[in-house]
C-alpha positions as CSV (number, residue, x, y, z in Angstrom):
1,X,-6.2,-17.7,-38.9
2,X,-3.5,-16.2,-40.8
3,X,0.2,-17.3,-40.9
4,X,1.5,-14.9,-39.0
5,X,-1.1,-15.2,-36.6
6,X,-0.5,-18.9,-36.0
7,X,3.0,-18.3,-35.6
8,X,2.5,-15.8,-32.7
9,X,0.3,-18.4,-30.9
10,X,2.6,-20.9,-30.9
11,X,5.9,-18.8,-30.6
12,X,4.0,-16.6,-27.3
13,X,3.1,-20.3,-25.9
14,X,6.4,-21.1,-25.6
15,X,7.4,-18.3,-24.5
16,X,5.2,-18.2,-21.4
17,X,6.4,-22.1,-20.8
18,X,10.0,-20.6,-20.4
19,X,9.0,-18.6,-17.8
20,X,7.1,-20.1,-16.0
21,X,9.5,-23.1,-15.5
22,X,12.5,-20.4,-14.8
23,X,12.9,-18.7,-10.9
24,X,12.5,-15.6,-12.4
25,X,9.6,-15.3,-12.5
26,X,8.9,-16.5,-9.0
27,X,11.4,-14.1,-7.5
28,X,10.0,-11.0,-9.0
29,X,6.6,-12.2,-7.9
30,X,7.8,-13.1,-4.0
31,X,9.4,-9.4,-4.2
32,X,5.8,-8.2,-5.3
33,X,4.1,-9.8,-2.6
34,X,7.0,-9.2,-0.1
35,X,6.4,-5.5,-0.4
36,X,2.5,-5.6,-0.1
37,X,2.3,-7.9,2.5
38,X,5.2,-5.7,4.7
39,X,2.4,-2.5,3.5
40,X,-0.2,-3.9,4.8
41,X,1.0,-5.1,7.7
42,X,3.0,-1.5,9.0
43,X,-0.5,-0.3,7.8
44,X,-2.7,-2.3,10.7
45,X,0.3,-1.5,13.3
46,X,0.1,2.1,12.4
47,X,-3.9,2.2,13.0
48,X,-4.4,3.0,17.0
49,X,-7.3,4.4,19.5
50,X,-7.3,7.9,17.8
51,X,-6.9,6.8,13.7
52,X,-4.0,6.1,11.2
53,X,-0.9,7.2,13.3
54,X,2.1,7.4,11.0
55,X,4.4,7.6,14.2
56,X,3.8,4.4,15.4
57,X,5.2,2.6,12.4
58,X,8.6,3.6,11.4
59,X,8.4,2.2,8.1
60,X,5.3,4.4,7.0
61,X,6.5,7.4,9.1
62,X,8.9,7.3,6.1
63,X,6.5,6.8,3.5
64,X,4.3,9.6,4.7
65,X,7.0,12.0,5.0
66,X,8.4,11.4,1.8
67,X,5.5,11.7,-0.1
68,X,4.2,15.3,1.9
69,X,7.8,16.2,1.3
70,X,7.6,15.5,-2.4
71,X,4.4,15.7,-3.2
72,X,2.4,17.0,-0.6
73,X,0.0,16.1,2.1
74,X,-3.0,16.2,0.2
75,X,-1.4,13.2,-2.1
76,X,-0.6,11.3,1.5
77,X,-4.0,11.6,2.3
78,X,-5.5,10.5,-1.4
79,X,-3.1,7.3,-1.4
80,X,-4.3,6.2,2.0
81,X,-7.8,7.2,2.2
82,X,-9.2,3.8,1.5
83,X,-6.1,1.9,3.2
84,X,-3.0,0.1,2.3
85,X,-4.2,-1.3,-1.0
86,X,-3.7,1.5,-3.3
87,X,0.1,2.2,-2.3
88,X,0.4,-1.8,-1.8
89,X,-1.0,-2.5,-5.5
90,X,1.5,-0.3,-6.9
91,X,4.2,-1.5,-5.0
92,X,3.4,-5.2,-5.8
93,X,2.8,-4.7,-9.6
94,X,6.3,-3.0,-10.5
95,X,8.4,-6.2,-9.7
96,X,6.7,-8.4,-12.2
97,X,6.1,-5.5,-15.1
98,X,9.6,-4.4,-14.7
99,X,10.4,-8.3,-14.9
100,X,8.5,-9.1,-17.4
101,X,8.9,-5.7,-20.0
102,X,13.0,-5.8,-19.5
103,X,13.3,-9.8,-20.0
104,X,11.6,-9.2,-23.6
105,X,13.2,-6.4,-24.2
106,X,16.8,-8.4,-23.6
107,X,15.8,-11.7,-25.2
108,X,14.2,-9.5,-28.2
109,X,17.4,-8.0,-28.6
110,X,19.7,-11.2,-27.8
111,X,17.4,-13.1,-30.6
112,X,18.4,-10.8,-33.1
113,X,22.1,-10.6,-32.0
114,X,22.8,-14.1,-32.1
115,X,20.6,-14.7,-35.1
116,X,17.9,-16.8,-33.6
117,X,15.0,-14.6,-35.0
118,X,16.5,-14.9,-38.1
119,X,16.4,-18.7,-38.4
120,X,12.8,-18.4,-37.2
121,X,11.6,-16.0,-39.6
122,X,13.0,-18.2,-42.7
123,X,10.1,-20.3,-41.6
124,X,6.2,-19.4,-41.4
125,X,7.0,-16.7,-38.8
126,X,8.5,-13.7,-39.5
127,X,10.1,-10.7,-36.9
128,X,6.5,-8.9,-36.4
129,X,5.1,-12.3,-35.1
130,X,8.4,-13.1,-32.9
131,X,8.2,-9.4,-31.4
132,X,4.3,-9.6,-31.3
133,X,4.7,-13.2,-28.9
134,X,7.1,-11.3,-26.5
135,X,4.2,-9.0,-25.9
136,X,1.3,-11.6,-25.7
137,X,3.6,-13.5,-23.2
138,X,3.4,-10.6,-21.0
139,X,0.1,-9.8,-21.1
140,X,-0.7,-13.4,-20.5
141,X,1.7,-13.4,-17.4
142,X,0.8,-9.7,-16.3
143,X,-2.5,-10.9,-16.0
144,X,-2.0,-13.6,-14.0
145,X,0.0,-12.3,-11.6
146,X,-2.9,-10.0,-10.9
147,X,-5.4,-12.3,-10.1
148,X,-3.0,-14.0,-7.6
149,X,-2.8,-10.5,-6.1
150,X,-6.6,-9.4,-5.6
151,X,-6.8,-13.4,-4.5
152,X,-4.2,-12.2,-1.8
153,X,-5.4,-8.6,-1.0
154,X,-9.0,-10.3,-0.6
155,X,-7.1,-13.1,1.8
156,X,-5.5,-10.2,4.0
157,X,-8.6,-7.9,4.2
158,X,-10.5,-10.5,5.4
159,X,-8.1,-11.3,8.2
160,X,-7.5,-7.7,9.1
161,X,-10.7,-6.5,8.5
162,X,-9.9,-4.2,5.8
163,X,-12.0,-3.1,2.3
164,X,-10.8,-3.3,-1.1
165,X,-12.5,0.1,-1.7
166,X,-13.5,2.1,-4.9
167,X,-9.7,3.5,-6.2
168,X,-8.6,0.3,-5.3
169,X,-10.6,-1.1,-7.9
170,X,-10.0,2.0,-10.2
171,X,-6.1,1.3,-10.0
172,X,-6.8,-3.0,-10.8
173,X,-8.4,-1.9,-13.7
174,X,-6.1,0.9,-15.0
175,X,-3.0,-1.3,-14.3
176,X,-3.0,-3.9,-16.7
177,X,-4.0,-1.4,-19.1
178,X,-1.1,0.3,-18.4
179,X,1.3,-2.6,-18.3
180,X,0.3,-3.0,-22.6
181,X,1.7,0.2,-23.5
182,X,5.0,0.0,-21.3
183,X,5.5,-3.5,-22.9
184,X,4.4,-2.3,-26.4
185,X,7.7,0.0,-25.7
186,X,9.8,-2.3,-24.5
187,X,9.4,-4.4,-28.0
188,X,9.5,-1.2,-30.0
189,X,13.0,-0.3,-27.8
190,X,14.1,-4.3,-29.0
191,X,13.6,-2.6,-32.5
192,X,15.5,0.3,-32.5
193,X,19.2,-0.8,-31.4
194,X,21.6,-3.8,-32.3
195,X,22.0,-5.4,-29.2
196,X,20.2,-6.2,-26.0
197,X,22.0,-3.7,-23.6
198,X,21.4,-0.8,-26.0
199,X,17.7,-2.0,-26.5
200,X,17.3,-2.3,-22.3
201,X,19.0,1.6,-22.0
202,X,16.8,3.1,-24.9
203,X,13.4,1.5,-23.4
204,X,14.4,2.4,-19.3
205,X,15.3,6.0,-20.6
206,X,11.7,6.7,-22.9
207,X,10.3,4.9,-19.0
208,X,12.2,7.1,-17.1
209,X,11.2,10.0,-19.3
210,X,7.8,9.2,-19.0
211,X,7.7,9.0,-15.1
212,X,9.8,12.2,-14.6
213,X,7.5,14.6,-16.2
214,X,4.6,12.5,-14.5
215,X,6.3,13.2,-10.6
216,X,7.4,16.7,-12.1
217,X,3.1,17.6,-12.6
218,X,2.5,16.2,-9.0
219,X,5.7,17.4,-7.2
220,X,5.9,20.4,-5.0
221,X,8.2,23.0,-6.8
222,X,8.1,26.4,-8.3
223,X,10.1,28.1,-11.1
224,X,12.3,26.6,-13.4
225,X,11.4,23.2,-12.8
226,X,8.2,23.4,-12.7
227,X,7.9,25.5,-15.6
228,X,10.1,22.4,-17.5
229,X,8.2,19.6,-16.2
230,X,5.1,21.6,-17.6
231,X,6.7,22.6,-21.1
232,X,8.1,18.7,-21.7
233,X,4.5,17.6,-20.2
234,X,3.0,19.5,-23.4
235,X,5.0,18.1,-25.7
236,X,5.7,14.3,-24.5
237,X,2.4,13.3,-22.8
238,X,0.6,12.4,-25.8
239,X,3.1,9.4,-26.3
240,X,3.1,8.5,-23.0
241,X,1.5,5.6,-21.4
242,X,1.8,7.2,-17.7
243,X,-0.3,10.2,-19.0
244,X,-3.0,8.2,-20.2
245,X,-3.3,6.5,-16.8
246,X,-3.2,9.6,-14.7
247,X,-6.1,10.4,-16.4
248,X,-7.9,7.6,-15.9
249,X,-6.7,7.2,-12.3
250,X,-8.6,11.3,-12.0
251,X,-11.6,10.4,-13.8
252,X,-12.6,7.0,-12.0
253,X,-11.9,9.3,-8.8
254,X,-14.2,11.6,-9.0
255,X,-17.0,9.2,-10.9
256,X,-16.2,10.3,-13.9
257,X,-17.1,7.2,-16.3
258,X,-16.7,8.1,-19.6
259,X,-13.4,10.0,-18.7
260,X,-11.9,6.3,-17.5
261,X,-13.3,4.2,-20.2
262,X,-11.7,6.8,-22.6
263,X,-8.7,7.2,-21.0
264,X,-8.3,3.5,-21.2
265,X,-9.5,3.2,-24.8
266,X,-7.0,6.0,-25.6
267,X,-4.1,4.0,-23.7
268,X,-4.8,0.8,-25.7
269,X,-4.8,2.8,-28.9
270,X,-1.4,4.0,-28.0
271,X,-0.5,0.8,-27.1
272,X,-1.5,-0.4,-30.8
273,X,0.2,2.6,-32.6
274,X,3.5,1.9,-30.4
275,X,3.4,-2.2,-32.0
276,X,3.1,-1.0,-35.2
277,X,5.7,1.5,-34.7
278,X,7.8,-1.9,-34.2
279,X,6.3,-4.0,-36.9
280,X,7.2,-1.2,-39.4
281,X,11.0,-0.7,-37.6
282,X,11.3,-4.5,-37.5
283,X,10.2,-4.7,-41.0
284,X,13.0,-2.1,-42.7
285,X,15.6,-3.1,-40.3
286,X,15.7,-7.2,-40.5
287,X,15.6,-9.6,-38.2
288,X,19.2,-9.8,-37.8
289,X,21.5,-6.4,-37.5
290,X,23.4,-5.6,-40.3
C-alpha cells in the first residue's frame, strides 16, 4: 500500500469517528426518516375504496398538484406508480448527502484556512490524501445510512402491506452512485477558494446549476425558457452528475440494462475525473492559501 494510500485510511477513519460521535449526523438522519415515514404514511391515508385519492390527504394533495403543475401529470403518475417509496427515497436521502457533501466541503476549506492541512501534509500525508479521506468518509457514511433506510422501508412495507417495486430498486442503486460525484464536487469546490464560505457558495452554485437545467428538461414551459434550459443542457450535462443519473433512472425504466450499467459506469468516471480535477488544483495551489 502506498504512502499516500495509508494516510487516506487512517485520516478517512477518523474522520468517520468524528461524525459519528457528533449530533449531526443523527439530526440529518431523523430529518431523512422524518420525511419518509410522514410519505408513507399520508400515502396509506390517501389510498381509499376507489384507488390513490390525492384529496383525502392534504399533504399529498400538495405534492401532486405541484408536481402536475410543474411537471406534469404524467411525472405524478411515474413517481407514484409503484407507491410511496420512490418520492420517499428521495426525500430521505437529501438530508444526509447534503449533510455529509457541505460538512467536507466546510472542514476542507476550514483545514486549509487555519493551517491544519498544512501541518498534516509536513508528515506522510499530503493535501490529495486529506481531500481524498473527506470523500471516503462520505461514501462510507452515505452508504450506511442507506442500508438503515431499505432496513426501514422493508419494516413499513411489511406493516402496511406495501412492495418495494422495480424503480424502487432502480433509484437505491442509482443513488449512491450519484452521491460520489456530488461529493467528488464538493472536495473539488474545497479546492478552488480560500475559505470555507467561498468553498460552500462555489460547490451549492455548480449543485444548483446542475439541478436547474435538470427541472428545466422535465418542466412544463415553452419558449425562451425552454429553449435556455435546452441550450445550457447541451453544453453543461456532460459535467454533470444529475445528467448521468437521469439517464440511468430512464434506462432501468424501461429495462434497458446496458443503458443503466453504463450510465452508472459513466457517472463514476466522472466522479474519478472530478477528484483528480482536485488532486491537480490541490497540488498547484498548496495546502495552505497564500
Amino acid at each position: 500500500m502506498s504512502e499516500r494510500m495509508h494516510a487516506t485510511r487512517i485520516l478517512a477513519r477518523r474522520r468517520i469517528q468524528e461524525t459519528v460521535i457528533g449530533p449531526g449526523l443523527y439530526l440529518a438522519m431523523t430529518v431523512g426518516l422524518i420525511l419518509a415515514a410522514a410519505l408513507i404514511v399520508g400515502f396509506v391515508r390517501a389510498v381509499d375504496s376507489s384507488g390513490l385519492n390525492f384529496e383525502s390527504s392534504p399533504m399529498y394533495d400538495l405534492i401532486a398538484r405541484s408536481l402536475a403543475g410543474a411537471f406534469g401529470v404524467t411525472m405524478v403518475d411515474r413517481i407514484f406508480a409503484e407507491g410511496p417509496y420512490l418520492l420517499a427515497l428521495y426525500a430521505a436521502s437529501a438530508p444526509v448527502l447534503l449533510f455529509l457533501a457541505i460538512g467536507s466541503v466546510f472542514r476542507i476549506g476550514l483545514e486549509r484556512k487555519i493551517g491544519a492541512m498544512e501541518l498534516i501534509a509536513y508528515g506522510p500525508a499530503d493535501g490529495t490524501s486529506s481531500i481524498l479521506a473527506a470523500f471516503c468518509k462520505d461514501v462510507v457514511l452515505i452508504t450506511g445510512y442507506l442500508v438503515v433506510l431499505v432496513a426501514f422501508f422493508g419494516l413499513t412495507a411489511a406493516l402496511y402491506n406495501l412492495v418495494l417495486g422495480p424503480a424502487f430498486l432502480t433509484a437505491l442503486v442509482a443513488i449512491p452512485v450519484l452521491a460520489f460525484s456530488v461529493f467528488a464536487y464538493g472536495v473539488f469546490a474545497s479546492t478552488l477558494t480560500d475559505n470555507s464560505a467561498s468553498a460552500i457558495g462555489v460547490f451549492l452554485g455548480i449543485m444548483l446549476l446542475f439541478g436547474g437545467i435538470v427541472l428545466g428538461s422535465f418542466t412544463v414551459v415553452t419558449g425562451y425558457v425552454r429553449t435556455l434550459s435546452t441550450a445550457l443542457s447541451a453544453i453543461v450535462q456532460w459535467v454533470s452528475p444529475l445528467f448521468y443519473w437521469t439517464l440511468a433512472i430512464e434506462s432501468g425504466e424501461v429495462g434497458n440494462t446496458v443503458g443503466f450499467v453504463g450510465s452508472l459506469l459513466a457517472q463514476l468516471a466522472l466522479a474519478v475525473i472530478v477528484l483528480a480535477a482536485a488532486h491537480f488544483t490541490i497540488r498547484t495551489r498548496g495546502v495552505r492559501p497564500s
